[in-house]
N, C-alpha and C positions, 0 to 999 in steps of 0.2 A: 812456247816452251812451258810446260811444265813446272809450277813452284810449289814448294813445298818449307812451308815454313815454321818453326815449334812455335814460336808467338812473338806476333808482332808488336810492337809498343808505340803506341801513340800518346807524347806527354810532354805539353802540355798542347791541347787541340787548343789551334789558333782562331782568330777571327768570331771568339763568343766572348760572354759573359761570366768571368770566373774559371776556375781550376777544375778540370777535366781530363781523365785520362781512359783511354780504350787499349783493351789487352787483345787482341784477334789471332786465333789461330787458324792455317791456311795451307789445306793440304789441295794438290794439283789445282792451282791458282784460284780455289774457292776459299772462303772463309767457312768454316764449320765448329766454331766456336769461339764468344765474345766475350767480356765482362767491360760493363761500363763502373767506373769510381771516382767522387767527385773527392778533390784532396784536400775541400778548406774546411774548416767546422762551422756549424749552425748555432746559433743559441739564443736568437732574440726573443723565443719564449719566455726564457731565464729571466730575460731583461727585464720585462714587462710586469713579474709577480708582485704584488704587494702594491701595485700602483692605480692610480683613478681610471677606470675604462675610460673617460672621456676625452684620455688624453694618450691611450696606446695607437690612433692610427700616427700619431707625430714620430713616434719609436719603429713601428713596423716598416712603415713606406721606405727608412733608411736603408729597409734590405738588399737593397736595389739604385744604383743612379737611373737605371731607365727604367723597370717597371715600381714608378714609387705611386704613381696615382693609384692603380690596381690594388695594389698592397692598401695603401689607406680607406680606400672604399669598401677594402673587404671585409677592415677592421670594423670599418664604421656600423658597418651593413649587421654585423655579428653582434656590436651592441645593442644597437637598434632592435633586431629581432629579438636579445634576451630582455626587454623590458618593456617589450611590444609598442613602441613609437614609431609614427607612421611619418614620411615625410611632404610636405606640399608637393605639386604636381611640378611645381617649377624648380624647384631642387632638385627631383627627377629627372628632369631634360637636365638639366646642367651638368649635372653626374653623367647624362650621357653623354653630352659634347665632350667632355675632359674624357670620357673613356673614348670616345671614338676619334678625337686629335691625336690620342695616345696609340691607336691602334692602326694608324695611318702613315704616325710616323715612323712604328717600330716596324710594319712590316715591307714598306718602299724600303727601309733602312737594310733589313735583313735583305730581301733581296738581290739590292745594288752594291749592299757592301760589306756584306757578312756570309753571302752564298754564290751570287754572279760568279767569280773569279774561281769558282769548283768547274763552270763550265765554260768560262770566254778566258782563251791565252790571249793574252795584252802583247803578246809581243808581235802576235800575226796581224796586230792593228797597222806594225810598218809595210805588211803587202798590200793592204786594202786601198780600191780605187773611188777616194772619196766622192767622185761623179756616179757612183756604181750603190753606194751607201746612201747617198741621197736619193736615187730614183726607188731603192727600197723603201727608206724612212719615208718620203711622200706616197709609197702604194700601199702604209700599212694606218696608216696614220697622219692626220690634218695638223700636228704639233708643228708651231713655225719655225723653229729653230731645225731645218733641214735641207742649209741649202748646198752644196758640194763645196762652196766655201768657208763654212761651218766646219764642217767633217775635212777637210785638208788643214786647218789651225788646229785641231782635236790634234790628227795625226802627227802633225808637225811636234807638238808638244810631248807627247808620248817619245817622240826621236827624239829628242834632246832630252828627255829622261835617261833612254836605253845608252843614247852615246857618251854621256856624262860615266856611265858605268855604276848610276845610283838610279833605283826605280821608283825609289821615296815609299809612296803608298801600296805602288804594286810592287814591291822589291819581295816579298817573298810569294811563291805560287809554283805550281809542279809545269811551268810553260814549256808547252814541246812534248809535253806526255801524247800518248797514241792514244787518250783517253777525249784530247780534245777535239770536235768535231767539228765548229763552226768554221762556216767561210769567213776568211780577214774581211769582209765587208759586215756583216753580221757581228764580229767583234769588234771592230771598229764603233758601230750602232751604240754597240751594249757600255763600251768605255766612254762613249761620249756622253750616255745618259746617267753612266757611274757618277763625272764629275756633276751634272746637273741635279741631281738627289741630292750632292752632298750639299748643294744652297738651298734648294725648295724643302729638305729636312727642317732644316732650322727657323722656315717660318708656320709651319702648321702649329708648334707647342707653345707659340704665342698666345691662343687660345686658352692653355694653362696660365698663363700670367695674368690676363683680361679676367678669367674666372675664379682664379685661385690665388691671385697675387705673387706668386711665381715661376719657375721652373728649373729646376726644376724642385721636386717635394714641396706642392701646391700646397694652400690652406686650406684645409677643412672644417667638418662640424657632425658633430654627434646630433640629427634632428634636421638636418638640412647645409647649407651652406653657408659659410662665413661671410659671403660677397653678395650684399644687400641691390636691389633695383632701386634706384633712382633715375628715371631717363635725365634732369638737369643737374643734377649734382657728379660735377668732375670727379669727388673722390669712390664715385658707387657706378655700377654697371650702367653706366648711362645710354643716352642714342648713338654715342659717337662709337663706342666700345662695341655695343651691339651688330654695327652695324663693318668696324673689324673683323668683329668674327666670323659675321655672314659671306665676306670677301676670303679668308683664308680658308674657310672650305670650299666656296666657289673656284677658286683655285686649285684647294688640294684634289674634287673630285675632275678638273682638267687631265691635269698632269698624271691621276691615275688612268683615266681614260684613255688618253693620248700617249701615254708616256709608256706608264707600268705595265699595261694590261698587253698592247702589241709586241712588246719587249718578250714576257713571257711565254707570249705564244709563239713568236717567231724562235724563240731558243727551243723552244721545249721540240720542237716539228724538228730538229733534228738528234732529239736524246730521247724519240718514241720508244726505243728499246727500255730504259728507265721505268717504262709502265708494264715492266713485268719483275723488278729488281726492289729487295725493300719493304715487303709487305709485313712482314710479323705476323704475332697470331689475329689478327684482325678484330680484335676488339676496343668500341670506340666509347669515349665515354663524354659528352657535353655538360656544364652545364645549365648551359642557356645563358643570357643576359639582355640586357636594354632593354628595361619593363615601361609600356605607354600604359601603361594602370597600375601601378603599384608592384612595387616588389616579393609581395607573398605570393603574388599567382603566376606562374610561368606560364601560361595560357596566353598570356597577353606580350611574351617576349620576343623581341625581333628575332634572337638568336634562342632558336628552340633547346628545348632541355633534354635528356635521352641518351640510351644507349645501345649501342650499336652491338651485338652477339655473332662469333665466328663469320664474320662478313657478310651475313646475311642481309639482301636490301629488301627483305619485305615487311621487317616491324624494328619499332623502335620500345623500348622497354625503361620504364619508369626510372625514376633516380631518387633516392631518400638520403637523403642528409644524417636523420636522426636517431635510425633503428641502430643498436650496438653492432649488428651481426653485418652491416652494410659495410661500411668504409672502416678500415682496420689498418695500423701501421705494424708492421713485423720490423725486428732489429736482430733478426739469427744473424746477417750476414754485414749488419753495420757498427759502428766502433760508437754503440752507445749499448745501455743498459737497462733493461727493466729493474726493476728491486723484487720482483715475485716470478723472474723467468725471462726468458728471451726466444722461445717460440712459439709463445702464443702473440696474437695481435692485441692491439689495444685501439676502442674509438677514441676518436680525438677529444673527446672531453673526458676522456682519461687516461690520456695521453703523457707521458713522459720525456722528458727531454735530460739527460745523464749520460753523458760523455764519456768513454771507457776506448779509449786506442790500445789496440791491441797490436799493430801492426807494424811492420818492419822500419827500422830506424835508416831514413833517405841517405844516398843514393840505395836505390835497389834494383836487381835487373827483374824480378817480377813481383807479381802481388802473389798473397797465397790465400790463393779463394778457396781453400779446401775452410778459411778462417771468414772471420769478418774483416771485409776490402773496399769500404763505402765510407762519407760521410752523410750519406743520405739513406734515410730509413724506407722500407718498402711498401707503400698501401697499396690493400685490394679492396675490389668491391666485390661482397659476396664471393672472396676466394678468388677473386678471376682478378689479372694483370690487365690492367687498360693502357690504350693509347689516350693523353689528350690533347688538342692542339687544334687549329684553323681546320684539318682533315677532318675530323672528328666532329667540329660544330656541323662543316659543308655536306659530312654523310647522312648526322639527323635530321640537317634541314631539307635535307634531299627525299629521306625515305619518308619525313612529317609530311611529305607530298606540297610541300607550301612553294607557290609557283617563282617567288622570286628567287629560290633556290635553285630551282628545276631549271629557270630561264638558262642562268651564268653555265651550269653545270653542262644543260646540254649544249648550250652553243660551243663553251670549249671542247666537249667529245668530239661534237659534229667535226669543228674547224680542226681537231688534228689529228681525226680519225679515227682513233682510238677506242673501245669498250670500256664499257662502264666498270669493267675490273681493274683495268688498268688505275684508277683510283686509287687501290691499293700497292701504292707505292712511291718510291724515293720520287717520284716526277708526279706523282698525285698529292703528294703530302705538298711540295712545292705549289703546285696551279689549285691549293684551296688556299692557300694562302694569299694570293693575288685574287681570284674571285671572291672572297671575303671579302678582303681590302676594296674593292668594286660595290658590294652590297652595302658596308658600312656608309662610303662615303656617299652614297645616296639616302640612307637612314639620316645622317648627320644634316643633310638639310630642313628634312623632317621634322625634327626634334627642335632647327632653330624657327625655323617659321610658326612650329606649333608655342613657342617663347616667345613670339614677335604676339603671334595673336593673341596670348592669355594678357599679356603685358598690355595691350590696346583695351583689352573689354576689364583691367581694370585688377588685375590679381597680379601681385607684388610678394606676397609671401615666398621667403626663403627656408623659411626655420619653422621646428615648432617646437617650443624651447616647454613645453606643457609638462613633460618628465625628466629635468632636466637638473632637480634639484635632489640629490642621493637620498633625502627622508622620504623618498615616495615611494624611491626601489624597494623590492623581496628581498629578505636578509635574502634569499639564494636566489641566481638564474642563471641559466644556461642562452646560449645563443650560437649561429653559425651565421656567416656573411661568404656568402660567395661573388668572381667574379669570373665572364669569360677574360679572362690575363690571353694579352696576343700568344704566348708559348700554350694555352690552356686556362683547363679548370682550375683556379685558384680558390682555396676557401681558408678561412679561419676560423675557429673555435673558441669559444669563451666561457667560463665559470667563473661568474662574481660571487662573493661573500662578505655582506658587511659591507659594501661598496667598494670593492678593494679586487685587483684581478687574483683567482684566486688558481687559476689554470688557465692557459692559453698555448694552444696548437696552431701551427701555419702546416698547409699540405698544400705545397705552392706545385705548377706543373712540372718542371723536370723533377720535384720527387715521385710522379708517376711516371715519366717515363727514363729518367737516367737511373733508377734502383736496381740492388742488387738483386739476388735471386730469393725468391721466400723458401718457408721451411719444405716447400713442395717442391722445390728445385726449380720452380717456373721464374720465365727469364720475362724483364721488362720490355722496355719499348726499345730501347736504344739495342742494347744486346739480340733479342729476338730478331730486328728486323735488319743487322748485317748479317744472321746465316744466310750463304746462297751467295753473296757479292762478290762478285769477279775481280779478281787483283791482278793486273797484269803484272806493275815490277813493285814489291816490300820494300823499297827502297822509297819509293814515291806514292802511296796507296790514296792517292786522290780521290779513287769509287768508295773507299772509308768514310773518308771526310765526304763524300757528297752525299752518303745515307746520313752522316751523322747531324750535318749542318741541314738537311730537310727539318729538323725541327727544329731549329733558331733555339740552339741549347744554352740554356743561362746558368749557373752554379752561383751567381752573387747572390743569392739566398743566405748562400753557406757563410756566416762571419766570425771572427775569435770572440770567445767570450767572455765578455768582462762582470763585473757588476758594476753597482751604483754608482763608486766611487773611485772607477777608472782602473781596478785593479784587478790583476788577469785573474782567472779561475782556471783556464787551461789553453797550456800552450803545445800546439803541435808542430814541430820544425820539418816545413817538406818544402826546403830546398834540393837543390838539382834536380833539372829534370833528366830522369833516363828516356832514352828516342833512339829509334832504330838509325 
């Protein structure tokens, strides 16, 4: 049947990070028009002004309880570049271990328990014939935990959820929607490996503790790392720590193997329709990270640098950080201000952060986008709206022609039959995120063995503390730190003066893809890529939420703003949520 709907409200979208809401209008059971708007305010730039660079990645990482490594690294990264300090090769890898424990754990995370549940109904796990599930899990996968007795206490458990009449963790979910497809043994798989993530989660960020001294919001260092090599001294990264680590990703790359990777592939084989649903305007943007020589040359980055144009897979196109006319923030459509206009862009090193709500006082039954309906400001690059995210790395490493891309890539096409266009979409954005997660954790060995061996022939250096002392610094510099962050491109922005920050920009990933629309009227990632999405019942728009949770959306970026001394500067009251 036929629906037709003036605009649906989605608010607040569950299962992410932060305050999210999706406005979609949906005439004969398509969506044909979106607005994404994040509800909380940003302003850790604010934070940051007048303070020692050396000490802004400890303020930024806050942005975030989960992407807080990212955020610090990227701070660091930005100092670093504006006073040109180079770091030992072994605070290189370290930086990579803590990036790739972090990206290991955030995307099993998203997976099993921030996106699984868009396409496995938990309640068809009570039809599932756990002898039936087991001889699956053993024909897809060598993981031991699959034996038909396994998966009958799984199911058991799930039934005395359901009969209780409390489903605890799965208690909310659109279960029984015509949207679900999996056979009850297939969901049964996918719920038994949900609870097993949620314990193998919690020992990969150990690594953040061994290296950072916690976790989470690890310690850092402006010049390398704060956690010194000693192999006999208990209190420094010694052999025993060393060789922790080396077991927790031995582990971690198992469980993806075994675990993640057959999980993905057996869901996805039957949501191949997916790989035509969700595409956007196709433009991808990376940009790059985990450098085995040095951080100024992406030549040497595991994760290639590049942009992806109208979807085209036969070139990848340069990416500059520095040129003004590159990367550009627009506020026509967000509740902040420039002081010389508000439809021109600004690069982020002169960049503006100025708070201005202009928008309807909560509850409200719509937004009015004809105004500004965002906390989140809009970058482009060279005018054009990017995607960024695991799709976007997995497209330039693919067209870079660099074969351990090509490997993952094509064996998942081959194994689920699918065309390479198919990529482009809600089911493509999902399986680069698991083939990632596949590639990292085999880098992550890499990086620790190449630490084992420097450590043996005798190099200990963490730091280079050489510029470290503010009378050396240019009364002025400028600086950028990027990071691939699991959701994307992360970068930061710096302007020291006098040694003191004297501007600071974050253009974290959902501000490219959850933004409003620029002065062009061109729609982001999130907006762009539900036109087209098939809605069976407005009531339940669970093919929403499954475009929308393909990008692991986070808004905890967005925070109130306070200053120094703990005292608001601006308060926005967006209680009640309105929901269809």
């Amino acid at each position: 049947m036929a629906v037709n709907v003036k605009r649906l409200v989605i608010d607040p979208i569950t299962r992410i990070e932060g305050h999210l809401r999706i406005e979609a209008e949906i005439e004969n059971g398509v969506v044909t028009n979106a607005y994404s708007s994040s509800t909380m305010v940003r302003g850790l730039e604010k934070i940051v002004e007048g303070r020692d660079p050396r000490d802004v990645w400890a303020f930024v990482q806050r942005a975030c309880g989960v992407c807080t490594t990212v955020h610090a690294i990227a701070s660091i990264r930005a100092v670093e570049d504006a006073l040109g300090i180079v770091i030992p090769p072994n605070a290189e890898l370290g930086r990579n271990l803590i990036t790739a424990a972090h990206a290991l754990q955030d995307h099993v995370v998203h997976f099993y328990h921030l996106h699984a549940l868009d396409w496995v109904d938990v309640t068809q796990v009570l039809n599932a014939d756990p002898k039936a599930t087991s001889a699956l899990a053993q024909s897809i996968s060598k993981w031991p935990k699959s034996s038909p007795g396994y998966f009958a206490d799984v199911k058991a458990k799930i039934k005395r959820f359901v009969e209780s009449g409390q489903l605890g963790i799965f208690a909310n979910g659109y279960w029984g929607h015509p949207a679900y497809k999996l056979p009850a043994e297939v969901n049964l798989l996918a719920v038994a490996h949900y609870l097993e993530a949620l314990e193998w989660q919690k020992e990969i960020v150990k690594v953040h503790t061994i290296i950072g001294g916690k976790n989470p919001h690890p310690h850092f260092l402006v010049g390398g790392l704060a956690t010194a090599i000693n192999t006999e001294d208990p209190g420094a990264l010694n052999t025993e720590k060393l060789a922790m680590i080396g077991k927790l990703f031995t582990d971690a790359k198992k469980f993806v193997d075994e675990v993640y990777i057959p999980d993905l592939l057996a869901i996805a084989s039957f949501y191949k329709d997916w790989g035509a649903i969700g595409a956007g305007f196709k433009n991808y943007l990376s940009y790059g990270d985990l450098p085995t020589n040095g951080y100024n040359d992406p030549s040497n980055f595991k994760m290639p640098q590049g942009i992806i144009l109208d979807g085209d897979l036969t070139k990848v196109h340069p990416v500059d950080f520095r040129e003004s006319s590159t990367i550009q923030e627009f506020v026509n459509k967000s509740w902040y201000e420039y002081t010389d206009g508000n439809e021109k862009g600004k690069h982020p090193w002169d960049g503006q952060t100025n708070i201005k709500y202009t928008g309807p006082e909560p509850p409200y039954e719509y937004l009015d986008v004809d105004k500004a309906y965002s906390f989140v400001k809009t970058p482009r690059y060279q005018g054009k709206p990017m995607e960024v995210g695991p799709l976007a790395r997995m497209l330039v490493g693919y067209v870079s022609g660099r074969e351990d891309y090509k490997e993952v890539v094509d064996y998942a096409l081959k194994t689920l039959d699918v065309p390479a266009s198919a990529l482009f979409s809600t089911l493509g954005r999902t399986a680069a995120r698991g083939l990632e997660t596949k590639l990292i954790a085999g880098w992550a060995m890499e990086f620790y063995n190449q630490l084992l061996t420097n450590i043996k022939n005798g190099d200990t250096r963490m730091a280079n503390m050489e510029k470290w002392d503010p009378k050396t610094w240019p009364k002025e510099a400028k600086g950028v730190g990027f990071q691939a962050a699991p959701r994307g491109g992360l970068a930061h922005w710096i302007v020291i003066k006098d040694g003191k920050v004297a501007n600071y920009q974050m253009v974290v990933p959902s501000t490219w893809n959850a933004s409003p629309r620029d002065p062009k009227g061109q729609m982001s990632a999130y907006e762009s890529t539900l036109i087209g999405t098939p809605v069976a019942d407005p009531k339940n728009p669970v093919e929403i939420i499954r475009t929308i949770h393909s990008f692991d959306p986070c808004l905890a970026c967005a925070v109130h703003l306070y200053d120094e001394h703990g005292k608001n500067i601006s308060q926005v009251q967006l209680g009640g949520a309105c929901t269809i």
